[in-house]
C-alpha positions as CSV (number, residue, x, y, z in Angstrom):
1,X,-39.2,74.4,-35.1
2,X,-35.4,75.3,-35.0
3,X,-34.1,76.2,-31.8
4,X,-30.7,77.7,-31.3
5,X,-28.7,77.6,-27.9
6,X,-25.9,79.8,-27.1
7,X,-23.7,78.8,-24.1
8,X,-24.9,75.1,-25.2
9,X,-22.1,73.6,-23.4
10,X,-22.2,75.4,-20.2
11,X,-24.1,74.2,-17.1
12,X,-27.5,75.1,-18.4
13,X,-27.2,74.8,-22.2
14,X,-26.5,70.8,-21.6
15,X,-29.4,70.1,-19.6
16,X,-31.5,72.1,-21.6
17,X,-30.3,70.4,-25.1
18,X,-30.3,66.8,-23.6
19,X,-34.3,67.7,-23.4
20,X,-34.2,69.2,-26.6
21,X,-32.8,66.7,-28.3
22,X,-35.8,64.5,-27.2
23,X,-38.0,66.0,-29.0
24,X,-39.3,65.5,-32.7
25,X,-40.9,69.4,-33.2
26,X,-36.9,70.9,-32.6
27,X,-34.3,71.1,-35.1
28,X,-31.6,71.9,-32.8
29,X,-28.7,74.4,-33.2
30,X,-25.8,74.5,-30.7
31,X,-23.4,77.3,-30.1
32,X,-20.6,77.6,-27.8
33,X,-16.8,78.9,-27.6
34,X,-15.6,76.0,-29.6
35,X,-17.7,77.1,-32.5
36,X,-16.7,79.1,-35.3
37,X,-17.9,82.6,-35.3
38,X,-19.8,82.0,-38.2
39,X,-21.9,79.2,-36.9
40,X,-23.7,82.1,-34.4
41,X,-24.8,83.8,-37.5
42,X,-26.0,80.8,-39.3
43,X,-27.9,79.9,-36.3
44,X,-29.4,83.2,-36.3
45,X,-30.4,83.0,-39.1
46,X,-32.3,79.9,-39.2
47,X,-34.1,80.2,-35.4
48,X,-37.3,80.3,-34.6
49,X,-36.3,80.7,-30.7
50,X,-33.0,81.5,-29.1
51,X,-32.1,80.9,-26.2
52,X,-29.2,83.1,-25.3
53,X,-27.8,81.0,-22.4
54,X,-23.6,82.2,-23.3
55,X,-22.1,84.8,-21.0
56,X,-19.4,85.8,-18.8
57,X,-19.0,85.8,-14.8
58,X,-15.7,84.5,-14.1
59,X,-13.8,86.7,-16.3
60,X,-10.0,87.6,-15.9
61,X,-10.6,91.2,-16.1
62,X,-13.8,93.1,-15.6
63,X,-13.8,94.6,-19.2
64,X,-15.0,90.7,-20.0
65,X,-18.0,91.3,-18.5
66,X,-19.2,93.9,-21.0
67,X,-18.0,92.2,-23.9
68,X,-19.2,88.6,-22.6
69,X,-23.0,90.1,-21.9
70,X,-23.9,93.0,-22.8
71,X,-21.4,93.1,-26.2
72,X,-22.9,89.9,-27.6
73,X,-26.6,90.8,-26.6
74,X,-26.6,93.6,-28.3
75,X,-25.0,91.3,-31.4
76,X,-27.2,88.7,-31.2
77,X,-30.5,91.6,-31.9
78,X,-28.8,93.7,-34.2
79,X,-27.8,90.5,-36.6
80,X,-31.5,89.1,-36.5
81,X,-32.8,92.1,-37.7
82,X,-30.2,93.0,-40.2
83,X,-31.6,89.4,-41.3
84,X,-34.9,91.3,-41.3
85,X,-36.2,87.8,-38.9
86,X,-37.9,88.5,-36.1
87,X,-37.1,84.6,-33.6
88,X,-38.2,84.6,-30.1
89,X,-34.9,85.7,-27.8
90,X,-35.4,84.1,-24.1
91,X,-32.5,85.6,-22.1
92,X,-30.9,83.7,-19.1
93,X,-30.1,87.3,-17.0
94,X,-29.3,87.1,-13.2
95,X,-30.5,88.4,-9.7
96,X,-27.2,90.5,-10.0
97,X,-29.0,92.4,-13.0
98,X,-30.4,94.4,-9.9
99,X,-27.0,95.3,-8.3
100,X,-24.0,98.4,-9.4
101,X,-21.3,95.9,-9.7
102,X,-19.5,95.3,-13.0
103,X,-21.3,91.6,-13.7
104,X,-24.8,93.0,-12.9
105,X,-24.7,95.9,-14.7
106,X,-23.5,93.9,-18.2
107,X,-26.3,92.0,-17.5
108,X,-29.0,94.8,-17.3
109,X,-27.1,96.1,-20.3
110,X,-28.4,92.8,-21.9
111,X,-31.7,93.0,-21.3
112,X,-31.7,96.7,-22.4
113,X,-30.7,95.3,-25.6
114,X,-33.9,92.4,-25.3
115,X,-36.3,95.6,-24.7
116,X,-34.9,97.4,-27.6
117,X,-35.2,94.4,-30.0
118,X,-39.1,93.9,-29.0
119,X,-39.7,97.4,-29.4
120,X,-38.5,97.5,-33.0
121,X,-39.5,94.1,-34.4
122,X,-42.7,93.4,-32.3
123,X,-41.1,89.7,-31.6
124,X,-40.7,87.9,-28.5
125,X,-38.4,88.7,-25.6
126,X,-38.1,87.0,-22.2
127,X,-35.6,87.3,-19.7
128,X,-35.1,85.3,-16.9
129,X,-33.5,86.8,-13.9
130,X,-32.1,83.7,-12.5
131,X,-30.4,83.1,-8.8
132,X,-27.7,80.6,-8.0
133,X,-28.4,77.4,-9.8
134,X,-27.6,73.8,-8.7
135,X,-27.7,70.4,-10.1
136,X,-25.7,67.8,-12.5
137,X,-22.8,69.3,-14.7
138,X,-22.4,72.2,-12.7
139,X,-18.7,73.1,-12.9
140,X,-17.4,72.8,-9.1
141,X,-15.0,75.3,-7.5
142,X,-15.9,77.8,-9.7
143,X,-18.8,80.2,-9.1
144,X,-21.2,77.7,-7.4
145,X,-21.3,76.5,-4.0
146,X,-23.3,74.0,-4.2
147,X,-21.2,72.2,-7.1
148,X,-18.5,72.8,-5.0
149,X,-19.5,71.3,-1.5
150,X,-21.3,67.9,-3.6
151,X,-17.9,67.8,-6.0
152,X,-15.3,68.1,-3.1
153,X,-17.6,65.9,-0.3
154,X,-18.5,63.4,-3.1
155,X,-14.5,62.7,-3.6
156,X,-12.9,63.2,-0.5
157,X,-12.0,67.0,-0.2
158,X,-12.6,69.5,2.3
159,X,-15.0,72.4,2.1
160,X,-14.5,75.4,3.4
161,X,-17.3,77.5,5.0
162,X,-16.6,81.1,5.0
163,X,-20.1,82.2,6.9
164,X,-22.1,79.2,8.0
165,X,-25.0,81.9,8.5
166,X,-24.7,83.1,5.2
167,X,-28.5,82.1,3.3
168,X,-28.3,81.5,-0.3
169,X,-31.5,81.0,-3.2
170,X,-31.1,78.4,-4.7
171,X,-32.6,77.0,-7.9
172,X,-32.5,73.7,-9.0
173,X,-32.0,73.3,-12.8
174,X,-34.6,71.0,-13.9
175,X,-37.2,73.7,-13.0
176,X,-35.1,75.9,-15.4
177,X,-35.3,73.6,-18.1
178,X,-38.8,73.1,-17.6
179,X,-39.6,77.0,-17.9
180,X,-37.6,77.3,-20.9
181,X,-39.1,74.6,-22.5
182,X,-42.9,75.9,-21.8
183,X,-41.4,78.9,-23.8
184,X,-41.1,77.2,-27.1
185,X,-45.2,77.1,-27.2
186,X,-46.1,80.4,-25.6
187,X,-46.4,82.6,-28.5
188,X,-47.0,86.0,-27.4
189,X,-45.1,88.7,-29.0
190,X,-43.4,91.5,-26.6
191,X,-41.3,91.9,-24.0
192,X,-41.1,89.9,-20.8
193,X,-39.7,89.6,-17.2
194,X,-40.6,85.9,-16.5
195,X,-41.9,85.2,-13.4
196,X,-39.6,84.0,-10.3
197,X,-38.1,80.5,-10.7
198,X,-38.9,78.0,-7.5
199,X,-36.0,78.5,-5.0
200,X,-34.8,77.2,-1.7
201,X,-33.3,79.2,0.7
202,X,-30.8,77.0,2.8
203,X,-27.8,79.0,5.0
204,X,-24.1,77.5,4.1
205,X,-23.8,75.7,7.2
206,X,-27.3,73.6,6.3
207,X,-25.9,73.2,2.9
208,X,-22.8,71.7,4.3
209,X,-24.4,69.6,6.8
210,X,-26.7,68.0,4.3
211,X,-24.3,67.3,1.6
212,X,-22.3,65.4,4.7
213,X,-24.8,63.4,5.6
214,X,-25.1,62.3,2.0
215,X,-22.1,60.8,2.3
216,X,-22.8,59.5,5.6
217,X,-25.6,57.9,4.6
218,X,-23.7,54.6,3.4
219,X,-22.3,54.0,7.0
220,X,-26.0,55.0,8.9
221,X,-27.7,53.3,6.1
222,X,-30.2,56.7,6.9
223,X,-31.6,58.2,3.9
224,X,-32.4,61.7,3.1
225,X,-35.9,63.7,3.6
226,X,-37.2,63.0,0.2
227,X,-40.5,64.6,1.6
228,X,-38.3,68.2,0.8
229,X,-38.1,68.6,-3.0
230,X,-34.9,70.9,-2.3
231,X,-33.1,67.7,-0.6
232,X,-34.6,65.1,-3.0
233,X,-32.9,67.8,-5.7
234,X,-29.9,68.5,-3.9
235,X,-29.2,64.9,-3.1
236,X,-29.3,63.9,-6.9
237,X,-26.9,66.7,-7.6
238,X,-24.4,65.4,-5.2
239,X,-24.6,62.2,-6.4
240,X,-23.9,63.4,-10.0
241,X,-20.7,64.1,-8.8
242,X,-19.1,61.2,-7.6
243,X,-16.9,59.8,-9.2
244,X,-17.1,56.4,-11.5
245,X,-15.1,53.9,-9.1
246,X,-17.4,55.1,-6.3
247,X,-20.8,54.1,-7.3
248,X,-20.9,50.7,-5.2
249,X,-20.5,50.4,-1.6
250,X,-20.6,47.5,0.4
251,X,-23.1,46.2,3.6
252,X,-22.4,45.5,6.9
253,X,-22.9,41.9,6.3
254,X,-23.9,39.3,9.3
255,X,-22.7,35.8,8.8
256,X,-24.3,32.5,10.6
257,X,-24.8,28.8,10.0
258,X,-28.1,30.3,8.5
259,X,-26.4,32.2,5.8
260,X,-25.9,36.0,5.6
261,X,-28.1,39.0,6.6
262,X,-27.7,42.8,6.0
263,X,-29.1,46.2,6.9
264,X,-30.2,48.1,3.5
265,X,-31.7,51.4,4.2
266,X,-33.6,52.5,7.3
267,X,-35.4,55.7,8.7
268,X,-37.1,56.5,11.9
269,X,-40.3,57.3,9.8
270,X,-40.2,54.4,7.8
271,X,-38.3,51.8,9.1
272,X,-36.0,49.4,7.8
273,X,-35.3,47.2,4.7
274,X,-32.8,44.3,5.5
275,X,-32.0,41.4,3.3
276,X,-30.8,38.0,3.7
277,X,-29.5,34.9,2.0
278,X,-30.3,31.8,3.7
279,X,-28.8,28.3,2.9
280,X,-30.9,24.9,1.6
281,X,-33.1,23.4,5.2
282,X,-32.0,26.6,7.1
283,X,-34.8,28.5,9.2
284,X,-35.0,32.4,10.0
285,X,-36.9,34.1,12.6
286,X,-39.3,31.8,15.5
287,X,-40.2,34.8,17.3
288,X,-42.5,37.0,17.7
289,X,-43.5,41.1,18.4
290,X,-46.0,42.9,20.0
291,X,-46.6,46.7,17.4
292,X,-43.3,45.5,15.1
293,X,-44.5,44.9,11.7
294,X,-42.9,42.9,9.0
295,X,-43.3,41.9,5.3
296,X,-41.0,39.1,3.6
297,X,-40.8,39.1,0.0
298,X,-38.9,36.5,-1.7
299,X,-36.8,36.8,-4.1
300,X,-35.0,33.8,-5.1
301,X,-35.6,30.4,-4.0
302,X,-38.1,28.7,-2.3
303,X,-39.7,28.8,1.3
304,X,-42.1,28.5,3.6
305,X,-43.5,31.0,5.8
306,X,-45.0,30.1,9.1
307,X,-47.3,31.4,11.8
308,X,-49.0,30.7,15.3
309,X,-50.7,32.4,17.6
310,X,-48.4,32.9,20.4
311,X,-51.5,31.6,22.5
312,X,-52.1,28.8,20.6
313,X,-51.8,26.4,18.1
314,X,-52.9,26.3,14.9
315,X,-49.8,26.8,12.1
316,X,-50.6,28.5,8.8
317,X,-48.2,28.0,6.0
318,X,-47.6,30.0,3.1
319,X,-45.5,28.6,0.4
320,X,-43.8,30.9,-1.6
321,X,-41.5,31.3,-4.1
322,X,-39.2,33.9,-5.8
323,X,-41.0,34.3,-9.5
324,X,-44.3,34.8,-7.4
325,X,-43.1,38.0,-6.3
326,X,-45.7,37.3,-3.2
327,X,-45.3,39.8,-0.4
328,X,-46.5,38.0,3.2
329,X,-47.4,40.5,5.8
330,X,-46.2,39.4,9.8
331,X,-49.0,40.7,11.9
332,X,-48.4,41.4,15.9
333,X,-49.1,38.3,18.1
334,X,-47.9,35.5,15.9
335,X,-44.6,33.8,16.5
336,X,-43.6,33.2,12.9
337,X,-40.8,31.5,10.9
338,X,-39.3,31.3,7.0
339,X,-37.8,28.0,6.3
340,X,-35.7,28.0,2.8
341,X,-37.0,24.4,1.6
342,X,-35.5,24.8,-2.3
343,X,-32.7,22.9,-3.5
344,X,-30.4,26.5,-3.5
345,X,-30.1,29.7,-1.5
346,X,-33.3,31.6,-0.5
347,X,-33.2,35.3,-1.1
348,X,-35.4,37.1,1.1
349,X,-35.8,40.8,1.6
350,X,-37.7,42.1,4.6
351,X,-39.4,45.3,5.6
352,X,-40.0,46.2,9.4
353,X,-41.5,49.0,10.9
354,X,-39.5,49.6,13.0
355,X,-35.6,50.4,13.3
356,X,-33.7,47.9,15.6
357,X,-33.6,49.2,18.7
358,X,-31.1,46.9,20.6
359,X,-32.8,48.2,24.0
360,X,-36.6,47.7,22.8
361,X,-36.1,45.1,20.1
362,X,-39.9,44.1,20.5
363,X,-39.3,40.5,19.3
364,X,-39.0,37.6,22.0
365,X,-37.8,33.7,20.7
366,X,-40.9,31.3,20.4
367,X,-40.6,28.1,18.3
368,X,-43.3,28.3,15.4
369,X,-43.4,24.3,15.4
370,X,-43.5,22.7,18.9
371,X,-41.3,19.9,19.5
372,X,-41.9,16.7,17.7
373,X,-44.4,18.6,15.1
374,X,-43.8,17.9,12.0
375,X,-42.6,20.6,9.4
């Protein structure tokens, strides 16, 4: 199948090529400004479906707007069937086809010029009515708000606000590419409004206050709400735009005879992950909690993890070591310990369910061994 993509370097024409390219059953044609006017008509030519993604909404003068939409819509139809072939067109429109201003009425224009096509040729037309899209390669301080509040946060520039009130649908571009792509097996000849796109409605002050706390995040070690699929998308678009000498960021890193511990991630909901490296004979923990749950895993080394009731006793030891990938769960009621008893440092990481909580830290010293025991 040959698939041809206008505007195939634009925001939307990337992502939806990258997934193109993936597949074996596409041969797939690009077209953008930077190609020459003939390669439009080759493409044409050859298509099966088009996806007629290239338009105009920044323009310097409004006259663009026709000649950007509308103008090369009404191209696009009239060259296929001059050809006398008959490809599926899949339009990307906008909400703003619905509005009297210059860009929305170009846009209706275009899918006037969609209708018309189906009606003479009995082939496929679908047009998408899409509202303001977000997500990776979206070109910041441009026509997007979103691009602009991840670009600008993401690298240390203000954002301005104009109307924190102000709510704005927004649609998140792998559910674009997904529709478009279920297009290249429906078959159905005709016209076609396609149905609504998912959308999140967020005002401009939520919008800013979440893309902040993205950044935040490294400092609070707090992540997002991944159970919202607008955040989990949202927060993968604003990391997209940070820049290649700001991937890594450091931990608040605790030093002791022991070794060194730090604070990973954490969340009220969830708890905390924490790791630690811990030198050769060194022991971690000899305390114990009444509801705070733990799990070690180690990761390198080797150790041994102990426990006692704190009411009696009896140890039980658990050997463990880093290529075991063993995860030891730290019930209530048991002082417990992890001794690093390898010839090199012990990597541990630890899960507890519950943040630290400096005024309720729910974990009182007990020695796991009693004096004189042996280890």
């Amino acid at each position: 199948m040959k698939v041809l993509v206008t505007g195939a370097a634009g925001f939307v024409g990337r992502n939806l090529c990258v997934e193109l390219a993936r597949r074996a059953d596409v041969d797939l044609l690009r077209f953008d400004l930077d190609t020459p006017a003939r390669g439009l008509d080759e493409g044409l030519a050859q298509a099966d479906v088009v996806f007629h993604l290239a338009g105009v909404n920044r323009p310097d003068n409004v006259e663009e707007f026709h000649k950007g939409n509308a103008e090369l819509t009404r191209r696009i139809c009239a060259k296929v069937i001059a050809l006398g072939h008959k490809p599926k067109i899949v339009l990307s429109s906008s909400i703003q086809a619905e509005l009297d201003n210059p860009y929305g009425m170009s846009k209706r224009v275009a899918e006037e010029s969609i209708l018309a096509y189906t009606e003479k040729t009995s082939a496929a037309g679908v047009v998408y009515r899409l509202k303001n899209l977000f997500g990776k390669w979206c070109r910041p301080n441009y026509n997007s708000v979103t691009a602009t509040f991840c670009h600008n946060v993401a690298n240390g520039l203000p954002i301005q606000v104009s109307d924190p009130a102000n709510v704005v649908e927004l649609t998140y571009i792998d559910d674009v590419v997904a529709a478009f792509l279920a297009e290249l097996s429906d078959k159905q000849p005709g016209f076609r409004m396609a149905d609504a796109l998912p959308s999140h409605s967020a005002s401009l002050g939520e919008l800013a206050a979440l893309v902040k706390s993205f950044r935040d995040s490294r400092q609070t070690l707090l992540p997002p709400d991944f159970s919202r699929p607008f955040v989990r998308a949202l927060y993968a678009t604003y990391l997209s735009y940070l820049p290649t000498d700001g991937f890594a960021y450091g931990l608040d890193v605790k030093t002791d005879p022991r070794g060194k511990l730090a604070e990973f991630i954490k969340q009220p909901c969830f708890g905390q992950i924490f790791v630690s490296r811990t030198r050769p004979g060194a022991t971690r923990g000899n305390h114990f909690h009444h509801t705070k749950v733990e799990k070690f895993l180690v990761i390198e080394g080797e150790a041994v993890i102990r426990f006692r009731p704190i009411e009696g006793a009896e140890v039980t030891q658990y050997p463990v070591r880093g290529e075991d990938f063993k995860v030891v769960d730290i019930p209530p009621g048991y002082t417990h310990s992890i001794e690093n008893v390898g010839s090199g440092d012990l990597v541990t990481l630890f899960w507890s369910s519950q943040v630290f909580d400096e005024a309720k830290p729910d974990t009182a010293f007990l020695p796991v061994l009693k004096q004189g025991e042996p280890t």
